[in-house]
N, C-alpha and C positions, 0 to 999 in steps of 0.2 A: 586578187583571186581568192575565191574558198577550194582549199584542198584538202581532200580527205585522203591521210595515209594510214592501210590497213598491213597491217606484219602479224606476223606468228611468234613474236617477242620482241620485246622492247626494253632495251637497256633505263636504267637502272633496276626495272622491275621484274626482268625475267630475258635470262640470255643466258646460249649455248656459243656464241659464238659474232662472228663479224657481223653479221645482217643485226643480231640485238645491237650492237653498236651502232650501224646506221641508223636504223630504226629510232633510234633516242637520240640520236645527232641532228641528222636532216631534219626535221622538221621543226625542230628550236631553230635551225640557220633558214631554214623559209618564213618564220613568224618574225625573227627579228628583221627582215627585208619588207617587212608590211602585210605580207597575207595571213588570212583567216587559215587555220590551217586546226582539225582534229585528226587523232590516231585512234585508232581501234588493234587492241590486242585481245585474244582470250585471258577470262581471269582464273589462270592456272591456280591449285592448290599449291603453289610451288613459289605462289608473290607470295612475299613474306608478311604477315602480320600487320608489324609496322604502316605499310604501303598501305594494305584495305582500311587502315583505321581513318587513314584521310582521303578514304572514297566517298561519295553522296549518291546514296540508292535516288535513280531517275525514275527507273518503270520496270515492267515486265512484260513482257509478249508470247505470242506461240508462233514460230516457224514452221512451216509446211516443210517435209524434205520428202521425198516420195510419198510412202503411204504413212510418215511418221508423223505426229504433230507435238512437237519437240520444243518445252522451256525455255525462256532467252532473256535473262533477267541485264540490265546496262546499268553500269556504277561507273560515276566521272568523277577524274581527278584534272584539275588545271596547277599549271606549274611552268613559267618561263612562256607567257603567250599561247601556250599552247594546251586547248582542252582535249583530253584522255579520256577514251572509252574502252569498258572493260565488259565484255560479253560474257555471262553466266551461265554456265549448265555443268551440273556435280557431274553429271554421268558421263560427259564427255572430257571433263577438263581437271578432274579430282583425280589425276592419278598420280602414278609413281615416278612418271618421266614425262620430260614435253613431248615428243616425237620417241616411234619405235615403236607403237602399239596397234593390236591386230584392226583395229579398226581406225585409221587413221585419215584413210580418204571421206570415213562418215561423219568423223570427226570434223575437217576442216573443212568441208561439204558444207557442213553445218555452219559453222563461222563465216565462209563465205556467204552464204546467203543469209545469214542474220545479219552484218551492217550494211545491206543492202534494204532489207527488211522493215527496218529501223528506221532509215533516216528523216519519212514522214516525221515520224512522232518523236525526234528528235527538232525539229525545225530547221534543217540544216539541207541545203540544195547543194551539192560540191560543183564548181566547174571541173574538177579533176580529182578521179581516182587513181591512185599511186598503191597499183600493190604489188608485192613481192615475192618471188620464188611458187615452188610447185604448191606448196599449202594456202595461198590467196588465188592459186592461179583461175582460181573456178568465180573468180568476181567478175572479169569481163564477160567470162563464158555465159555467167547467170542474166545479167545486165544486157546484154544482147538478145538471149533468148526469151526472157521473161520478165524485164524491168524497162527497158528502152523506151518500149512504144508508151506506157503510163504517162498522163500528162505528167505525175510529179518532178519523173527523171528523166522528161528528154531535156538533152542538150548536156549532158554528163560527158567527157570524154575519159576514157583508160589509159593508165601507163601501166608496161607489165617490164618489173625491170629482176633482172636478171643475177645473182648473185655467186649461183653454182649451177651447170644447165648437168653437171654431171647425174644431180637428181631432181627429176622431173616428174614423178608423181606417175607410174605407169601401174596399170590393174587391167584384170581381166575384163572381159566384153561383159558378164553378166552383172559387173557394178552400177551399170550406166540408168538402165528404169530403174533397179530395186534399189539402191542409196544412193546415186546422185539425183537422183529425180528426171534425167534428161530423156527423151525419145532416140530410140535403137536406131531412127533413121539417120543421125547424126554422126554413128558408127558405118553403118554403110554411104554417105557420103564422105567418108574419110576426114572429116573435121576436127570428131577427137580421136582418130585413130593415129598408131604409129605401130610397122613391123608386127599386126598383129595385137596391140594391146591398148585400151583407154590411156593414153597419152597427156595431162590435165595439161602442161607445160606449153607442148604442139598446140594446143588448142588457148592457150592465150596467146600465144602468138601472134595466133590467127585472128582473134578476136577483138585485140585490143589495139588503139589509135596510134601509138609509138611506143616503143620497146628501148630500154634501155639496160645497159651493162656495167659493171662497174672500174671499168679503167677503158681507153683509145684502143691497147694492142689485143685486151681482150675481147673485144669487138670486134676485132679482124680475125684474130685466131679460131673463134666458135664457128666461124664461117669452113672452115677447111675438116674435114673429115677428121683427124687426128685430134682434133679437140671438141667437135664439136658434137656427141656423143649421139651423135644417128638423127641431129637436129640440124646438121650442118644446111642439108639444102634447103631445108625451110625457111632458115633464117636470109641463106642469100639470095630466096625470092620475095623475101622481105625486108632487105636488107634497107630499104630506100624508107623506111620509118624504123630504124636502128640506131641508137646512137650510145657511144662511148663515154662514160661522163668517172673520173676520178672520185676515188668515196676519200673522205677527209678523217681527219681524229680530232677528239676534244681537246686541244692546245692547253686547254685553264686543268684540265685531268691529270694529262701526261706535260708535266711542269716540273723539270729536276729544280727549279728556282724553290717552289710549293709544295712538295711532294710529301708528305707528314711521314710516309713510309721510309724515308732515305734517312740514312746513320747521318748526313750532310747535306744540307741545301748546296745547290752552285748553281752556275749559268755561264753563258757564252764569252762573259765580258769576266768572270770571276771563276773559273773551269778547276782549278786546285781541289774541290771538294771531289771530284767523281774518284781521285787516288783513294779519298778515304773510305768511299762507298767498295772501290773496290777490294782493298786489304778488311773490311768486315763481310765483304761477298763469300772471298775464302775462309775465312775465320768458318763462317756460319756453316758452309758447307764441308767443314770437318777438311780442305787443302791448302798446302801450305804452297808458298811463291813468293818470288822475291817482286817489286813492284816494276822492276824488266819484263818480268814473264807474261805472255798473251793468255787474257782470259776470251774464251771465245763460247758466246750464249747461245743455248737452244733453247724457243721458248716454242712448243709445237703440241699438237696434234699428233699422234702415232700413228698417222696413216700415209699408203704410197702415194698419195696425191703430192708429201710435203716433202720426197724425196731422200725419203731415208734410206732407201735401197744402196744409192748413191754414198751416205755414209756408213752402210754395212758394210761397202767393199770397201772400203779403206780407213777405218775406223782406226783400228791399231797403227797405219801407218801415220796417221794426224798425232796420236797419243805416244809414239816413237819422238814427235817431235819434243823439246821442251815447250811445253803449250799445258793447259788447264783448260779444262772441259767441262759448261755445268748445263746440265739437261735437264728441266723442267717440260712434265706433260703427260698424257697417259692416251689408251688407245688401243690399236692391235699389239694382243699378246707376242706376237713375233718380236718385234719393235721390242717392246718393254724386256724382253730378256733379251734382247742385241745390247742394251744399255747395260742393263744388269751384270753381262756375263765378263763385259768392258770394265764396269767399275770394280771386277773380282781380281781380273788380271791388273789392272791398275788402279789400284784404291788412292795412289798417291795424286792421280794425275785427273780425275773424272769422279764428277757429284751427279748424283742423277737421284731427282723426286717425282714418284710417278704419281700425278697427281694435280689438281688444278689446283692453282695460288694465286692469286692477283697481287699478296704484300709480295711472292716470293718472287715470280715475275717482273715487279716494278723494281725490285733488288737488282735482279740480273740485268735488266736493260739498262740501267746508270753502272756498275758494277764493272761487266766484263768490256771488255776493250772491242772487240770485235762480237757480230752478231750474225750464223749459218741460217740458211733458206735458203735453199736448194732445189726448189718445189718442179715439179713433173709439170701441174701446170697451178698456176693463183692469179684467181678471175682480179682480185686486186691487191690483197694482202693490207693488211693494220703495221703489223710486229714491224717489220721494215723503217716504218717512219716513226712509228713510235723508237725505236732505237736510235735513229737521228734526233730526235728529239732529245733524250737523253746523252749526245752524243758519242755513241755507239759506232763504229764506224760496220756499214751490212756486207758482206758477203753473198751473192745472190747468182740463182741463174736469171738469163734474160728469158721471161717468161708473162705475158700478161701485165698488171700494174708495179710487176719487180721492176719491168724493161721500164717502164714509164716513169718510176720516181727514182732509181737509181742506174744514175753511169759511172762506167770506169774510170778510175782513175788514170790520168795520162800527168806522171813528176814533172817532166820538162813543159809542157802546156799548163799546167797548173789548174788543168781541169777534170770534172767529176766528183762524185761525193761518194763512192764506194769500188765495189771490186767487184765484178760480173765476169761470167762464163756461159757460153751460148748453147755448146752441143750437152744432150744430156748425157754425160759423160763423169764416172768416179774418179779418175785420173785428170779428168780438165778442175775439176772441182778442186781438188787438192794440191793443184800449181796455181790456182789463184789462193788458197788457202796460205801455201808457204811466201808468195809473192806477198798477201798483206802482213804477213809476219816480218818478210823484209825490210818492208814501208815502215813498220814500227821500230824496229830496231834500230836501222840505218838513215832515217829520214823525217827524225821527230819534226823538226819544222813543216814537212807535210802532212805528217799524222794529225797536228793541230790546225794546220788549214782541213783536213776532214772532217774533225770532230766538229770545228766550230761552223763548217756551211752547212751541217746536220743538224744544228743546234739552233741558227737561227733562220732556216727553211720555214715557209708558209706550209704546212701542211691543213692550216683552216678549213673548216666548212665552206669559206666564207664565196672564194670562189665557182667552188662546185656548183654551191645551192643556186647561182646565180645562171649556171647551167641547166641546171633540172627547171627551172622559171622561164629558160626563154625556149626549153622544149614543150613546156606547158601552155605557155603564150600564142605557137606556133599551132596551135590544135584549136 
């Protein structure tokens, strides 16, 4: 098959978060399975130097967006099977941030209809568009309305997959002629509308041939009101072209055998190196411990989605415990002085750097013993498996892709590969918190059956991708 996958970043080149890491995953595990497969990213001022210098200027064009007729310069990069397209326009994409800026729906308006735009004069016909989140959501939307019927592009089918439905790209009615370019009567048939507002998210939904998620339970969950952020009933009269599919990690990335970053190489068959990783974790972090004490890692976002709340109410009582505490991450200012005011009263006991690390990260996740995610809700969560991978042993609420890649530990059955709690609950959290402190203390011969079915778990693309191929097949 030719599939064309379009994102709003793409790891190694430009990423805020999990979707960059899909984004740069999936589609090297679709091209090594045999298909033709291109990405298209915008070429943010923000990819580094390096990266443009082994771009190759293709062309340039002009996009129509309403009344605008708007620049669209395309530079490609190939790398692991897979040909990279990079969309150009200074005034849309030269700024100081990827997302967060007041014009942001004209923004990826624009990028939406540019590698639509494009793909003439690129030579490239896709059987399948794969695009993601509320920032591409407007590709089926345009493709439908104004590309479909062209001989170039019929026979194209959409996938609109789903990553955070929490944001969904919602604007006022008067965006819809004057920067999206679409007809007002699309708002009064209620296609992109929702409660009032241009809804881009609603409206791929709508648009596009199957829709996917990224983990089984959170594909059931977005359905129910509680999590399904005022999108719930759309999706369960759509549910019948929905599907659940597990997003995976880079295995050859997150490799404690590999890992350039680690004070020690180890692995599942040779595990001794993670002590040493961890006795330079606390070094680094200015705490001391003896190699009995539980190091237990935050590697997070400062936001209530990831359920800090849950660790505000009982923060002190964890840090009462003998335990060591190292929090990596930045975010809502609340958050950052919960931690802060934590590491005043217990400088002995709690590191906290607010701030994003990837060496400091890959530290903590071979490092500490135990790893907190507690999250409200996570469409799938990365950090989880990446911490098995390093054999980390996760702490989690059942939640979305938490519930799906970690179960409870049950000693006398000898099954599970972590510690889970269901209701969201500060008090539930913190009897499973002290219950794997137990496990480690009292029950080393279990503690190493955890680390090590963490350690040598498939967490592959390899899988997944074979998923997203026979939803693609299946259109």
């Amino acid at each position: 098959m030719k599939i064309m996958y379009v994102s709003s970043e793409i790891a190694p080149f430009v990423k805020t978060g999990g979707l960059g890491d899909v984004a740069g995953s999936l589609p090297q595990a679709l091209a090594a399975k045999g298909h033709e497969v291109v990405v298209f990213c915008p070429l943010y001022s923000a990819i580094a130097a390096e990266w443009r210098a082994k771009m190759t200027f293709v062309k340039n064009a002009y996009v129509q967006l309403a009344w605008r007729n708007q620049y669209c310069g395309v530079f490609e990069y190939r790398s692991d099977g897979v040909t990279y397209y990079f969309i150009d326009n200074e005034y849309y994409f030269s700024r100081t941030q990827i997302y967060g800026e007041y014009d942001d729906a004209e923004r990826f308006a624009f990028y939406s209809k540019a590698v639509l735009e494009i793909l003439p004069d690129l030579h490239f016909h896709p059987d399948i568009i794969n695009c993601n989140d509320w920032q591409t959501a407007l590709v089926p939307v345009y493709y439908n309305l104004m590309f479909g019927a062209r001989p170039f592009y019929q026979g194209i089918k959409t996938v609109f997959t789903i990553h955070n439905i929490q944001y969904q790209g919602q604007y006022g009615r008067e965006i819809l002629e004057y920067v999206l370019g679409i007809d007002d009567a699309h708002y009064r048939s209620g296609f992109m509308v929702q409660d009032g507002d241009v809804n881009l998210m609603k409206a791929a939904i709508l648009a596009s041939n199957a829709i996917t998620t990224v983990s089984p339970s959170y594909a059931e969950e977005i359905q129910t009101p509680y999590y399904g952020y005022r999108l719930d009933s759309i999706l369960r009269e759509n549910s019948w072209k929905l599907h659940g599919i597990l997003n995976g990690i880079d295995m050859d990335a997150f490799n404690p055998a590999t890992d350039a970053k680690l004070t020690r190489n180890y692995s599942a068959k040779q595990p001794k190196g993670k002590l040493e990783n961890k006795r330079e974790l606390l070094k680094l972090c200015g705490l001391e411990g003896s190699d009995d004490t539980p190091v237990i890692g935050i590697v997070t976002r400062f936001v209530s989605q990831k359920g800090l709340d849950l660790i505000e109410a009982v923060l002190h009582d964890i840090l009462e415990d003998d335990v060591r505490v190292i929090v990596l991450g930045k975010g809502d200012w609340r958050y950052e002085q919960m931690f802060l005011d934590a590491k005043r009263l217990y400088p002995s006991k709690i590191s906290v750097s607010v701030m994003f690390s990837g060496d400091l990260a890959n530290k903590i996740y071979a490092g500490a013993d135990m790893f907190l995610m507690p999250s409200k809700f996570e469409p799938c969560g990365l950090a989880q498996m990446i911490a098995m991978r390093y054999g980390t042993v996760p702490i989690v609420r059942e939640t979305g892709g938490l519930k799906d890649t970690v179960q409870p530990f049950v000693d006398y059955l000898g099954t599970g590969n972590g510690f889970t709690f269901a209701s969201y609950n500060a008090h539930d959290m913190l009897h499973v918190i002290r219950e794997a402190c137990g496990v480690y203390h009292h029950n080393p011969e279990g503690w190493a059956h955890l680390m090590k079915l963490g350690m040598t778990s498939d967490f592959s693309w390899n899988v997944s991708a074979q998923k997203y191929i026979e939803v693609y097949q299946s259109l």
